[in-house]
C-alpha positions as CSV (number, residue, x, y, z in Angstrom):
1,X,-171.2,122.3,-91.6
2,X,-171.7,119.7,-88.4
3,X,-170.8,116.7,-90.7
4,X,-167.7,119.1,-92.0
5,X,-166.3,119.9,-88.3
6,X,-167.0,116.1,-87.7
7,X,-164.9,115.0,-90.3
8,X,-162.2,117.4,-89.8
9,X,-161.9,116.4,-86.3
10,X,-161.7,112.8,-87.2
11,X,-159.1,113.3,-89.6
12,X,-156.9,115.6,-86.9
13,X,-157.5,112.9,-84.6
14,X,-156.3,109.7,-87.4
15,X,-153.5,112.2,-88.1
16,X,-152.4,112.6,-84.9
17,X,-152.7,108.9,-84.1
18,X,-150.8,108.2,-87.0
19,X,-147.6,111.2,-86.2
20,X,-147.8,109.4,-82.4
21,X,-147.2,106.0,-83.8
22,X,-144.7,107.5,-86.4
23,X,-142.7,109.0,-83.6
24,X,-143.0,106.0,-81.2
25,X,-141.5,104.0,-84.4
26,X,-139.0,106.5,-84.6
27,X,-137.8,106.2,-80.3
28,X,-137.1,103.1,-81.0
29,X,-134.9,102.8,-83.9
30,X,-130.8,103.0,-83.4
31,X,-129.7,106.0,-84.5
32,X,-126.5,106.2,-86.1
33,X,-123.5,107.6,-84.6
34,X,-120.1,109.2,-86.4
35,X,-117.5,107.6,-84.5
36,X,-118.2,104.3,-82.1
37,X,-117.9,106.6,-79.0
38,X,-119.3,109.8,-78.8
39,X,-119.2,111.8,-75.7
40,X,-122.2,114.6,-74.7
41,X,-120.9,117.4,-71.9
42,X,-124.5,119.1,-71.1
43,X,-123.7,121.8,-68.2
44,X,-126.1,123.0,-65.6
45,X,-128.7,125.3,-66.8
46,X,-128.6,124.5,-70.5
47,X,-131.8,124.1,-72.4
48,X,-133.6,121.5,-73.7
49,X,-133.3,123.0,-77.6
50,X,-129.5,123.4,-76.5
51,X,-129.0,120.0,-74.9
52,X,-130.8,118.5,-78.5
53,X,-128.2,120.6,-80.5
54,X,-125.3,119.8,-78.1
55,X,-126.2,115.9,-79.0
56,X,-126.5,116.4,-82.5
57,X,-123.3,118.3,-82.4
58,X,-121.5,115.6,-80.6
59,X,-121.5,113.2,-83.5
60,X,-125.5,111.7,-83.2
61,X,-126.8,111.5,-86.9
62,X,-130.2,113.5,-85.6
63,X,-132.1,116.2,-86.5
64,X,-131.6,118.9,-83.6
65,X,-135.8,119.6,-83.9
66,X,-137.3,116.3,-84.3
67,X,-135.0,115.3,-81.4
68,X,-136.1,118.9,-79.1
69,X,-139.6,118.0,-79.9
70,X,-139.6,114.9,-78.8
71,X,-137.9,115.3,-76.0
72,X,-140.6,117.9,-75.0
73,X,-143.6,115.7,-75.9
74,X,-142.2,112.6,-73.5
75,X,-143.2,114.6,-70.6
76,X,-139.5,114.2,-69.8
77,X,-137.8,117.1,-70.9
78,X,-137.9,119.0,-67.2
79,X,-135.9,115.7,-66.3
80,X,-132.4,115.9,-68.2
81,X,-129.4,116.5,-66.2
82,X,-126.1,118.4,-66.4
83,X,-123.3,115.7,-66.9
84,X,-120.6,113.8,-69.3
85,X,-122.2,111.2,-71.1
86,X,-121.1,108.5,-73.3
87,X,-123.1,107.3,-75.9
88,X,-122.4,104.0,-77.8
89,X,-124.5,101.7,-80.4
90,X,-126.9,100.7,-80.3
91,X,-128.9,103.8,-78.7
92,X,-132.3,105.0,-80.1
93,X,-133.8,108.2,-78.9
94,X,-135.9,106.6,-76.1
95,X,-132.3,105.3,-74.6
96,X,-131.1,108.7,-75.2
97,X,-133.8,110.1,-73.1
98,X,-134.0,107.7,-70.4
99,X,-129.9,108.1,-70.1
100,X,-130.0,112.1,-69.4
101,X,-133.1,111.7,-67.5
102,X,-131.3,109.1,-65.5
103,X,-128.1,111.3,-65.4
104,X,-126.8,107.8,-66.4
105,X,-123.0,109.5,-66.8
106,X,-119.7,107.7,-67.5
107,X,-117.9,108.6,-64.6
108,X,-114.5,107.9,-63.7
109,X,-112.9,108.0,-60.3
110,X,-109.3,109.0,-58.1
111,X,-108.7,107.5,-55.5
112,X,-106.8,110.0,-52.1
113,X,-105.4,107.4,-49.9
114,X,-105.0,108.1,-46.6
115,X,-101.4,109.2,-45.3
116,X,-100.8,110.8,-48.4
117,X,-99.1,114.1,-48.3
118,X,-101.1,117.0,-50.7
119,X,-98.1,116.2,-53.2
120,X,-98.9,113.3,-54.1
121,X,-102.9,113.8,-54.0
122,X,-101.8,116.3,-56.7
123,X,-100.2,114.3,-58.7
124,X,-102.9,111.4,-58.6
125,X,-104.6,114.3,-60.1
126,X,-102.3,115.2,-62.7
127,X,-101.8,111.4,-63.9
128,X,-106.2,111.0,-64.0
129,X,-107.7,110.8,-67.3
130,X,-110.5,113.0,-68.6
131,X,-109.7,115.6,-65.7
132,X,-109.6,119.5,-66.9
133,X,-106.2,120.0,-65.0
134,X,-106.8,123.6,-64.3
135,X,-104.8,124.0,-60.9
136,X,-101.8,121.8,-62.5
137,X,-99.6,125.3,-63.1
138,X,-101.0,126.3,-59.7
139,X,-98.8,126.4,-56.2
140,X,-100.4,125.1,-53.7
141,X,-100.8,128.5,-52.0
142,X,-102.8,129.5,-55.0
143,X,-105.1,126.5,-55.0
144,X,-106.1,127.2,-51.5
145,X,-107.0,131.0,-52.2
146,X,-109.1,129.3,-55.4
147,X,-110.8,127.4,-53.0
148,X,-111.4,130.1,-50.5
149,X,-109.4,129.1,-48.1
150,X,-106.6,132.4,-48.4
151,X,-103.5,131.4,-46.0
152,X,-104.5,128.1,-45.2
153,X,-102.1,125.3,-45.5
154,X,-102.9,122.3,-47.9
155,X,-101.5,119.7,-46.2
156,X,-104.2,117.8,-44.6
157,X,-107.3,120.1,-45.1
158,X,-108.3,116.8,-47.7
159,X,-110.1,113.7,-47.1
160,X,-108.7,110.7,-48.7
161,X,-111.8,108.7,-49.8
162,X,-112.8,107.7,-53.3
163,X,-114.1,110.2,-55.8
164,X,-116.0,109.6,-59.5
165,X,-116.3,112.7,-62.2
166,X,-117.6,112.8,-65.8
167,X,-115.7,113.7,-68.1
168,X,-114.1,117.3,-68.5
169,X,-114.6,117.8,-64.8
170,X,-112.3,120.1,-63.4
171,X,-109.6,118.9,-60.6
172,X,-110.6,122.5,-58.8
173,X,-114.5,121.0,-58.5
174,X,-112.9,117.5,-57.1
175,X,-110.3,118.9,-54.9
176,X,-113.4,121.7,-53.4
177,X,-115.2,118.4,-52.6
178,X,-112.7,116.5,-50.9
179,X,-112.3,119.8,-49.0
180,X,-115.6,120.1,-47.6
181,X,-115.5,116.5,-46.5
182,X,-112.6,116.8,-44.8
183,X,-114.5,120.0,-43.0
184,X,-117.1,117.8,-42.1
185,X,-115.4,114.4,-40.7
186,X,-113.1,117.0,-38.9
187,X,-116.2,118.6,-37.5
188,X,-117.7,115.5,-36.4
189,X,-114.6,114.2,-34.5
190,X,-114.0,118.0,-32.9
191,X,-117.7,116.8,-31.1
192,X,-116.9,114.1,-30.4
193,X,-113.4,114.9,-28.0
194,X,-112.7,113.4,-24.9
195,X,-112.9,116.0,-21.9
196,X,-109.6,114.7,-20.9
197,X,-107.9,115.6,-24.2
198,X,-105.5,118.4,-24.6
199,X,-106.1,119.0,-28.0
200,X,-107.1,122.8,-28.1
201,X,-109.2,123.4,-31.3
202,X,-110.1,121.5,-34.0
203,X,-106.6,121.9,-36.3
204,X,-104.9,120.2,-33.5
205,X,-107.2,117.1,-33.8
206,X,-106.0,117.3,-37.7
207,X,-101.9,117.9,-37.0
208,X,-102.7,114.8,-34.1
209,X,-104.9,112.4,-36.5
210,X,-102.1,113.1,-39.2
211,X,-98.8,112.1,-36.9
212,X,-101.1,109.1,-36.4
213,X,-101.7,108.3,-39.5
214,X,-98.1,107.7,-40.7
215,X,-97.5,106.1,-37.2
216,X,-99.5,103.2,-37.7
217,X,-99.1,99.8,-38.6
218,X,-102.4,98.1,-37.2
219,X,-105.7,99.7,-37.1
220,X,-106.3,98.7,-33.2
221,X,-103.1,100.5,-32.2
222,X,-104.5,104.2,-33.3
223,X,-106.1,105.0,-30.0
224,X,-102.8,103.7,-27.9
225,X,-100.4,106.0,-30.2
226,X,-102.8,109.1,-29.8
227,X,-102.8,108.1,-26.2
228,X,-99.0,108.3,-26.0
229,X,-99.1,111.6,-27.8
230,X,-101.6,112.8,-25.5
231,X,-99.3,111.7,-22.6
232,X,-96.5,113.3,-23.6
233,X,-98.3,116.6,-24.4
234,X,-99.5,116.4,-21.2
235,X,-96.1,116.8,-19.4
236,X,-94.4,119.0,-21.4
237,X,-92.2,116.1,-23.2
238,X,-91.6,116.4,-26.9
239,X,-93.9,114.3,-29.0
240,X,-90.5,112.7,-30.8
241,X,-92.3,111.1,-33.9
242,X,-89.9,110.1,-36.9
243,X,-92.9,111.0,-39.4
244,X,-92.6,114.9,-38.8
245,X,-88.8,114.8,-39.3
246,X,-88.8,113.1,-42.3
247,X,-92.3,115.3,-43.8
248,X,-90.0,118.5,-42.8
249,X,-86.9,116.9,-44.6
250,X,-89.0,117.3,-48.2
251,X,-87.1,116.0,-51.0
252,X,-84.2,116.0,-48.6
253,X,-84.9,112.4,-47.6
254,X,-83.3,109.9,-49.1
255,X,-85.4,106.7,-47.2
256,X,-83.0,106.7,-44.6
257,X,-83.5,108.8,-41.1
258,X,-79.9,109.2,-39.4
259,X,-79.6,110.6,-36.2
260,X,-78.1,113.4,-37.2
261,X,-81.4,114.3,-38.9
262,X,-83.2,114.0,-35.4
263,X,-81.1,116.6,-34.0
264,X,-81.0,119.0,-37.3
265,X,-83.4,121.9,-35.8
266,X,-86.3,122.6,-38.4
267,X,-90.0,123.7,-37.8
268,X,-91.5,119.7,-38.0
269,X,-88.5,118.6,-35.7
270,X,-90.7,117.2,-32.8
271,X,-87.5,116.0,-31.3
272,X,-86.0,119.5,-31.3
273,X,-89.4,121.1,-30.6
274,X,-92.0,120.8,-28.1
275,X,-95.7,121.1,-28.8
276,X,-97.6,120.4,-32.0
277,X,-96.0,121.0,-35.3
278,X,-97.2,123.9,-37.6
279,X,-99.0,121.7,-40.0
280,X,-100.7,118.3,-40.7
281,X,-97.8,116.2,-42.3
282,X,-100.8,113.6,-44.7
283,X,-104.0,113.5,-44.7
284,X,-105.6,111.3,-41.7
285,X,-108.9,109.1,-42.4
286,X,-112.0,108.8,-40.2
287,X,-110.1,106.4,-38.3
288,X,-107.4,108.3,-37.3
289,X,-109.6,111.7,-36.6
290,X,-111.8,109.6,-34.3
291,X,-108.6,108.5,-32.2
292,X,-106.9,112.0,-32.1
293,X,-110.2,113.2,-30.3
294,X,-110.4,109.7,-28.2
295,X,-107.2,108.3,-26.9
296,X,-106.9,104.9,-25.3
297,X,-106.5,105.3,-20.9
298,X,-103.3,104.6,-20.3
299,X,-99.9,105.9,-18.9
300,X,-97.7,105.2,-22.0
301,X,-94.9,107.3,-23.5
302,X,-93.3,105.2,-25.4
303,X,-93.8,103.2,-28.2
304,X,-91.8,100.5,-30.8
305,X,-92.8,98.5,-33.8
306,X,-92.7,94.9,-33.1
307,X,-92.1,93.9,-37.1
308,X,-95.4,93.0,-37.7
309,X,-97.4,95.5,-38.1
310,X,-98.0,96.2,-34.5
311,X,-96.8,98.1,-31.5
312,X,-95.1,97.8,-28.0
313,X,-96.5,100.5,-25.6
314,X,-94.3,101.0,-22.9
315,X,-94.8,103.5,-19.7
316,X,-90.8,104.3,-18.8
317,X,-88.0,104.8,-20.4
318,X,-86.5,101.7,-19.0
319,X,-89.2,99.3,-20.8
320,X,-89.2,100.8,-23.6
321,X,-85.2,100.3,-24.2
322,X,-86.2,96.8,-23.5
323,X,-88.4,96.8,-26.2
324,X,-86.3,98.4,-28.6
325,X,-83.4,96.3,-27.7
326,X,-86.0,92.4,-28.2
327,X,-87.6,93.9,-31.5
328,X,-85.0,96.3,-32.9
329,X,-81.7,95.5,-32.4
330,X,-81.7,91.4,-31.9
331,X,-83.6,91.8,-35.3
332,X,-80.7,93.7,-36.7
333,X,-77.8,91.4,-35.1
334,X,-80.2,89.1,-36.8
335,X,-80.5,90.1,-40.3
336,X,-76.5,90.7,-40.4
337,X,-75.7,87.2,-39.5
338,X,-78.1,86.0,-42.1
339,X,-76.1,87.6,-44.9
């Protein structure tokens, strides 16, 4: 009976030998795919005997089993993540494994760029590939009560930065995190205020960082142009900023700001109106944030783009007509006698 039990273990233990090697032979073989790109969507919580069914589903010549099994005996199988995957030859079953344990996903990205308005962050939405477009019939009022935020205004409330996805993401679960980070930098600039500024709460900092936004020309100006702003606050003068006419204007604006549209009364009218408008008019970077919160010291109330990018800052009234009159109008006497 010893020399039985003996035998019989060494013939489990050749055996097994033998279905290890068999298998490791097996990892490393291609396997053959129906179509020269097949793409894998595994979502949170599903299974390993699901994911190995989802794969073989997908269009990966495998047998559901033999690949489950084997993904249990790697000692990797607690490791596989949720994601969009694209699988292309050659892949074998160990490149398989080592690509969900990786969470090795083919992402793709959209790009928010700061000073947009939420209009056109939702259409750079739309016009991305591979999205789920499940707000697209949505108004924005509705996509703001999706995300929580009931009777909050979109404009502004997202951070323009640069976001990847897998495939068959939806725009609702890109749009929530550009919302949070928005919540965040806004947070961190809201610390981060002057004691001198006048900015009551933190959706002034995001109206102010916005106005700024579309105001400048070169980076180092930011923190002069909130300073004007801050200024004019300050004593009661309007804030007179071009950017809130036209944003109030909508489709109305045809690229061409008359005067007649400075003295046309509406709710972003900062020429009309005093104070803050109601809403952001873009959405601001870090940049701008930071200088909402930390204006430049100075006494300025006026400013006017030089041509180049840049800014004059001017204290009075009488300078700044100055100003206007060496980089505005000479440039316009200028470009009519060139024609």
């Amino acid at each position: 009976m010893k020399k039985f039990l003996k035998r019989l273990i060494a013939l489990s233990v050749v055996s097994m030998g033998l279905a290890i090697g068999a298998i490791g032979l097996w990892a490393t073989q291609p396997l053959a795919l129906k179509s020269q790109v097949v793409d894998v969507s595994i979502e949170p919580g599903t299974s390993v005997r699901a994911i190995s069914q989802l794969v073989s589903n997908a269009g990966v010549d495998v047998s559901p089993t033999i690949l489950y099994y084997f993904f249990k005996l790697s000692g990797q199988s607690r490791q596989l993540r949720a994601g969009s995957y694209e699988l292309t030859l050659p892949i074998s079953p160990w490149d398989l494994l080592q690509k969900l344990a990786r969470g090795d996903e083919n992402l793709k990205a959209v790009t928010l760029i700061e000073g947009w308005t939420f209009k056109q962050w939702r259409q750079a939405l739309n016009q991305s590939e591979f999205i789920k477009h499940d707000t697209k019939p949505l108004s924005d009022t509705e996509i703001m009560a999706l995300l929580g935020r009931t009777d909050v205004p979109a404009e502004g409330r997202f951070y323009p930065d640069t976001y990847t996805y897998g495939k068959g993401t939806s725009d609702k679960e890109i749009l929530r995190r550009s919302l949070k980070a928005m919540d965040q930098k806004l947070a961190d600039a809201w610390k981060q205020k002057d004691a001198n500024s006048v900015l009551k709460d933190p959706y002034d900092v995001l109206i102010l960082a916005s106005i700024i936004e579309k105001e400048t020309g070169k980076a180092s100006d930011r923190f002069f142009i909130s300073s004007v702003f801050h200024n004019r606050l300050k004593i009661d003068m309007p804030l007179q900023t071009d950017p809130t006419v036209i944003y109030g204007m909508g489709d109305a604006f045809d690229g061409n700001l008359r005067r007649i549209d400075l003295r046309t009364d509406h709710p972003w009218n900062t020429y009309t109106r005093k104070g803050m408008p109601p809403t952001p008019i873009a959405m601001p970077g870090k940049e701008s944030l930071m200088a909402a919160v930390q204006p430049a010291t100075s006494k300025s109330l006026y400013f006017v783009a030089r041509g180049d990018g840049s800014s004059q800052f001017s204290d009075n009234l009488e300078d700044h007509n100055a100003a206007v009159q060496r980089f505005i109008l000479n440039k316009n006497k200028t470009s009519t006698s060139q024609k």
